[in-house]
C-alpha positions as CSV (number, residue, x, y, z in Angstrom):
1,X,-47.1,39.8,44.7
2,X,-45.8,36.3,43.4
3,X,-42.9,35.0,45.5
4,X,-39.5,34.3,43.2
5,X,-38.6,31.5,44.9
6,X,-42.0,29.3,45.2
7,X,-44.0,31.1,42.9
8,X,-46.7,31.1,45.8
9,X,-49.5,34.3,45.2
10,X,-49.1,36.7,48.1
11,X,-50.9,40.2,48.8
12,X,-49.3,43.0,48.1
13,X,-49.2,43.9,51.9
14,X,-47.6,40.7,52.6
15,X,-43.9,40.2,54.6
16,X,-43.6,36.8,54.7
17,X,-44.5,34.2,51.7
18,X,-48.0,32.0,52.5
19,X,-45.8,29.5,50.5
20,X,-41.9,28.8,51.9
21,X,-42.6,31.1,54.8
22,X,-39.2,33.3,53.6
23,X,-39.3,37.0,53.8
24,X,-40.6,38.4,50.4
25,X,-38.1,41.6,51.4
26,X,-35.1,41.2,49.2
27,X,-33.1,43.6,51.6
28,X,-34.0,41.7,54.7
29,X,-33.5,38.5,53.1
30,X,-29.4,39.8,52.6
31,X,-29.1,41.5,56.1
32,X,-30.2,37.7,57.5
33,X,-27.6,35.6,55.2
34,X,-24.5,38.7,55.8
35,X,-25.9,37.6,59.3
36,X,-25.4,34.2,59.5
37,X,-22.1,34.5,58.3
38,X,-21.0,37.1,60.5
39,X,-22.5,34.2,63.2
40,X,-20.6,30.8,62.2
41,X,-19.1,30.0,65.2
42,X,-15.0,29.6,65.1
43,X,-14.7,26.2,65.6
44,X,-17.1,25.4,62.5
45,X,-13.8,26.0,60.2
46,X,-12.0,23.3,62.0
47,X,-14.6,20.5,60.6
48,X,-15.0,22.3,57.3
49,X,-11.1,21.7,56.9
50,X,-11.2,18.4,57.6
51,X,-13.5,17.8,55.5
52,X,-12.1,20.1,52.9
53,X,-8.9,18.1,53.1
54,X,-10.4,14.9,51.8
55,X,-10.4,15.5,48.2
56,X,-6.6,16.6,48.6
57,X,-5.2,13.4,50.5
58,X,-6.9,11.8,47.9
59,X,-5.6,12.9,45.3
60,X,-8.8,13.9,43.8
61,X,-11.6,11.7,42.3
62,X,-15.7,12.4,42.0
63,X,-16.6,10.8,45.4
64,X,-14.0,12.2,47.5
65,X,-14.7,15.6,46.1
66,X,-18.9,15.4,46.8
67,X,-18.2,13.8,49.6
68,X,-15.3,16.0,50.8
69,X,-17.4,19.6,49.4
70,X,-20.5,18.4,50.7
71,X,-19.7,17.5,54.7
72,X,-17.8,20.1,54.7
73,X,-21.0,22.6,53.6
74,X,-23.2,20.7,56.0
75,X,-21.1,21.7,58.7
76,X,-21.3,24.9,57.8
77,X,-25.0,25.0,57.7
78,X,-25.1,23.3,61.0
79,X,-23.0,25.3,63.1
80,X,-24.8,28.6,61.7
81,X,-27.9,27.0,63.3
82,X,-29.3,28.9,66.1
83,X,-32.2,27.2,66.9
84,X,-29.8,24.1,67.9
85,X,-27.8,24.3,71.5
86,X,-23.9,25.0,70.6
87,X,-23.0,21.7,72.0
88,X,-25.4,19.7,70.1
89,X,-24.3,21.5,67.3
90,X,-20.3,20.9,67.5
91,X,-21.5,17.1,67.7
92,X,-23.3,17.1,65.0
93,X,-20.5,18.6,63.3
94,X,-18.2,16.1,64.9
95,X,-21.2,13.3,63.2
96,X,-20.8,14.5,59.5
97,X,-17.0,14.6,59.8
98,X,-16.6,11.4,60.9
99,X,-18.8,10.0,59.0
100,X,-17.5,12.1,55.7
101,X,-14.2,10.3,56.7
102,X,-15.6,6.6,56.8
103,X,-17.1,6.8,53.8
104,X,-14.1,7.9,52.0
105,X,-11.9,6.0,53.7
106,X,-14.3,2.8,52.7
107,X,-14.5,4.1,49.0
108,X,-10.2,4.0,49.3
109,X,-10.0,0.4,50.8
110,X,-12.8,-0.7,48.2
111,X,-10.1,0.9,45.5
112,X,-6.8,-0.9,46.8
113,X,-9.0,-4.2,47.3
114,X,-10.4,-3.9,42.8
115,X,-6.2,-3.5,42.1
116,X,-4.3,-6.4,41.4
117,X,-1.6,-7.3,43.8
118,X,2.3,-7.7,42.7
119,X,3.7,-10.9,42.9
């Protein structure tokens, strides 16, 4: 059987793909993600808000928005981690915020610095 998402050969008797190590059942495969929803810890929707926000107090813009849509997934996809220790996970959480916010934050100073000033 040929795995759909590496394209690695298995045998037919096969669970798991020799390739990206994912389970070849399409059924499991839902059941894990519905899982790992039903799993994102509570506080995880307090980061992805603030990073969700970013885009809006800036009125918009590419870099706010990838920047903005982007931390605020990777929060997501760190707090559903259950390999990780919660704590480490809510800092890490904590990291990509902050750090989402300095790097807009730098892009907005680097914007009002490039505009002339009013005399």
């Amino acid at each position: 059987m040929k795995c759909s998402r590496c394209h690695a050969l298995n045998a037919p008797n096969d669970v798991i793909c020799s390739g990206c190590r994912m389970s070849l059942d399409s059924t499991r495969a839902g059941i894990a993600a519905a899982d790992a929803i039903a799993n994102t810890p509570q506080w995880a929707y307090f980061f992805v808000a603030l990073c969700g926000v970013l885009p809006i107090l800036t009125l918009g813009g590419a870099i706010p928005v990838a920047v903005g849509l982007g931390s605020a997934g990777s929060c997501l996809k760190v707090a559903r981690v259950q390999s990780m220790p919660g704590i480490a996970r809510f800092f890490v959480c904590v990291l990509i915020t902050a750090a989402a916010w300095v790097v807009v934050g730098f892009v907005v100073l680097a914007v009002a610095a490039s505009l002339p000033t009013r005399r």
